[in-house]
C-alpha positions in Angstrom: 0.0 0.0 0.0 1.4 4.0 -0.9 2.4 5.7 2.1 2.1 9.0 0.0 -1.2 9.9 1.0 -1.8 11.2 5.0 -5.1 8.8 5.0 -2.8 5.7 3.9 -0.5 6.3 6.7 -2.4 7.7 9.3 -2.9 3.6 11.1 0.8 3.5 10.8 1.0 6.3 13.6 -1.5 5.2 15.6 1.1 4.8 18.8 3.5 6.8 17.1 5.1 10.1 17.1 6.9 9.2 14.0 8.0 6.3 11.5 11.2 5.7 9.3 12.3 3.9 6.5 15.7 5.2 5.7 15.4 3.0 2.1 19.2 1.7 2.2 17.6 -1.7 1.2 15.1 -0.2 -1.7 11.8 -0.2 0.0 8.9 -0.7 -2.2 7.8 2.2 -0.9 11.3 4.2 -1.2 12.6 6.3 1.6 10.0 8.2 4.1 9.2 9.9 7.5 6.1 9.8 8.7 5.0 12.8 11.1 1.9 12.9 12.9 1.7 16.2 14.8 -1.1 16.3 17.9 -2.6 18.3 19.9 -1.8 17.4 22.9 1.6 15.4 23.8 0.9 11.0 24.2 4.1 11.2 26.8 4.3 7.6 25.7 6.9 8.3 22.7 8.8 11.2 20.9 6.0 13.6 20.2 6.8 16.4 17.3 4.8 19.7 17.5 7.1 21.1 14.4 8.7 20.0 11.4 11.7 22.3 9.7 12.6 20.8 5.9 13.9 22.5 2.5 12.2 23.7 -0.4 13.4 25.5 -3.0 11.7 28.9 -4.3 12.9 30.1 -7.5 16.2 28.4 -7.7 17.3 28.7 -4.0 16.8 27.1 -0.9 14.9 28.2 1.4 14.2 26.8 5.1 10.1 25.9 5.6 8.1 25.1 8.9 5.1 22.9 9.2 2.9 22.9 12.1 -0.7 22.1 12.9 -0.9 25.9 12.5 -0.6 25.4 8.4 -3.1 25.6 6.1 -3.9 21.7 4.7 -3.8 20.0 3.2 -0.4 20.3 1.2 0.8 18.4 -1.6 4.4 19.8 -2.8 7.9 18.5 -3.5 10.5 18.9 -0.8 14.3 19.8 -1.9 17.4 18.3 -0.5 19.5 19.0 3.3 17.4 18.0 6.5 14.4 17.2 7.9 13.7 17.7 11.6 11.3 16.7 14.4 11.2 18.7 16.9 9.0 18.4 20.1 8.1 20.7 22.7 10.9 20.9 24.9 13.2 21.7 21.9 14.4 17.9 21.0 15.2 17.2 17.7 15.6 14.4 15.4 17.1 15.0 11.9 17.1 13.2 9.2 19.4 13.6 5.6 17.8 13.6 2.5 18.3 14.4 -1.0 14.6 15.6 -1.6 11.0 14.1 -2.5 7.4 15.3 -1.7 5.5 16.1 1.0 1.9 15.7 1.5 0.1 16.2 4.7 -3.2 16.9 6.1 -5.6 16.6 9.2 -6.7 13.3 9.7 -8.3 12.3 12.7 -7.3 15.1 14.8 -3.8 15.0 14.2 -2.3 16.8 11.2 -0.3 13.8 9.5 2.8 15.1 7.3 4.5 12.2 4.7 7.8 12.2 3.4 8.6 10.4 0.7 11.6 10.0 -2.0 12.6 7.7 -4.2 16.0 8.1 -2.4 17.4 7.4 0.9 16.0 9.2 3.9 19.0 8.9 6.3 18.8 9.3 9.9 20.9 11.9 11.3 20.7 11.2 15.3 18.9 12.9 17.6 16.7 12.6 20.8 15.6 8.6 20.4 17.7 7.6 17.5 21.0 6.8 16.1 23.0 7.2 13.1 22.2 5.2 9.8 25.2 4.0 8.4 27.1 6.6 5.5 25.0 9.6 7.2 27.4 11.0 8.5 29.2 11.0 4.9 26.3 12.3 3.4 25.6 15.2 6.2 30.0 15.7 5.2 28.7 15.8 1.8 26.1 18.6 2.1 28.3 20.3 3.8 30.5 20.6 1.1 27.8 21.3 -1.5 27.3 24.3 0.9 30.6 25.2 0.6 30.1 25.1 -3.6 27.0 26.7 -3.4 29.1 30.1 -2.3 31.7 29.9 -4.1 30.1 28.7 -7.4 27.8 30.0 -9.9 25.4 28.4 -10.9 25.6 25.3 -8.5 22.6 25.9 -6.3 20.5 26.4 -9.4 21.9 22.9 -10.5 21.2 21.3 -7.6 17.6 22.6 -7.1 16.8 21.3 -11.2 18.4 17.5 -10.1 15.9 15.1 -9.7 16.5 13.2 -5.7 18.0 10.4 -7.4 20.2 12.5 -9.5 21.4 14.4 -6.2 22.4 10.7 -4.5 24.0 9.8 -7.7 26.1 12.5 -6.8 26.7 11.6 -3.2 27.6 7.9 -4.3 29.8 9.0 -7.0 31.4 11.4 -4.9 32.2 9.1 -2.2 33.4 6.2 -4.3 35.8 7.9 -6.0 37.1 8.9 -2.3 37.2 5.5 -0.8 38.9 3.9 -4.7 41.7 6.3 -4.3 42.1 5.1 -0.2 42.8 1.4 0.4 42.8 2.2 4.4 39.5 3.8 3.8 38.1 0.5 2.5 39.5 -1.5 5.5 38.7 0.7 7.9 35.2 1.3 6.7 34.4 -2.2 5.0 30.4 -1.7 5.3 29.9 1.7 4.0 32.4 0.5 1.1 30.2 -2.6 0.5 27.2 0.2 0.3 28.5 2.2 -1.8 29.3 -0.6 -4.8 25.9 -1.8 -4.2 24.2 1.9 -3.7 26.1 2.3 -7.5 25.0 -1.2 -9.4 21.3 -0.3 -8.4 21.4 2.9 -9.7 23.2 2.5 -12.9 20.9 -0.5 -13.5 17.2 0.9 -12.2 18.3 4.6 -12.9 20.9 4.9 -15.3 19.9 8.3 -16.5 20.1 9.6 -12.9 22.9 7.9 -12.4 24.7 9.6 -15.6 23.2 13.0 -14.0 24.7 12.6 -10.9 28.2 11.5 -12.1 27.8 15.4 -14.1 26.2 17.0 -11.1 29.4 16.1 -8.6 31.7 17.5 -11.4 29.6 20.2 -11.5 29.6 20.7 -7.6 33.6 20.4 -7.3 35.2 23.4 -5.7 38.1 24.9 -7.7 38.7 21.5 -9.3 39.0 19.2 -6.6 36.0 16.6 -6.5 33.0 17.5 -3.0 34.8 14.6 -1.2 
């Protein structure tokens, strides 16, 4: 069953603040968060009142809040960097993602937000969660992007036009071509290595014109020649 409409997952949240599936393992569904924002806190699990997340508005990135406060229900594409939950006493748990859509709407007295991408969602710790493996590499690898975006022409408006898969192309490229020139890397990191080559192989084979697009987009996104790793 889709998850992409705030009906569809509204059971899912039943006893739940939030829901996950970071997508490392190709989901049918692909990545998502599930939000469910109430009125009044359960004090059974991590309650969100807010969610921060990044859209883009004519080219550029700009930072977006949803609360039970917005008018619903909303149906609109998310762009890449994080998403995070945050509850009332100011705890916070992010996630990393390379951007999707967004639909959300009352339902059952609690205003139910959906995120979903066809790329991973990665966790980024937080209050009641840990790390999923390579996000810390790709929160490294935003931060470089960052770094392009002020120094570069052109590279934000490149990034905003790249389809989700397109944009983790890019991550995987970009970090495979870090960990080939480092043999120490590979033995000191074996898993995220082993995720990489498969993260690669899928996308060349189930996306291979996102995966051409995000081999261009991390030359694109280099800073004075040397490669966002």
């Amino acid at each position: 069953m889709s998850l992409a409409s705030p009906s569809t997952a509204a059971p899912r949240l039943a006893r739940l603040g939030f829901l996950v599936e970071p997508n490392l393992g190709h989901h049918v569904d692909g990545g998502y968060v599930l939000v469910a924002l109430r009125g009044e806190p359960s004090l059974h699990h991590f309650d969100p009142e807010r969610v921060e997340y990044w859209q883009t508005v004519e080219g550029r990135g700009e930072l977006a809040r949803l609360t039970r406060d917005n008018a619903v229900p909303i149906d609109r594409e998310f762009s890449w960097g994080t998403i995070s939950l945050i509850d009332r006493l100011g705890e916070a748990n992010d996630y990393l993602t390379f951007g999707g859509h967004l639909a959300a709407d009352l339902v059952g007295g609690a205003l139910v937000a959906v995120f979903t991408s066809r790329a991973p969602i990665l966790k980024g710790g937080g209050h009641s969660q840990e790390w999923d493996l390579a996000g810390a590499s790709v929160g490294a690898f935003f931060g470089r992007l960052l770094l392009a975006v002020d120094i570069r022409p052109g590279v934000e408006e490149a990034l905003a036009s790249a389809t989700p898969l397109a944009r983790y192309g890019a991550f995987v490229a970009s970090e495979r071509i870090h960990y080939l020139s480092s043999p120490g890397l590979r033995d000191a990191q074996p898993a995220l290595w082993t995720m990489l080559e498969r993260e690669d192989r899928w996308l060349r084979l189930t996306a291979p014109t996102d995966s051409v697009a995000g081999d261009r987009l991390w030359r694109d996104c280099s800073v004075d020649g040397i490669p966002a790793t």
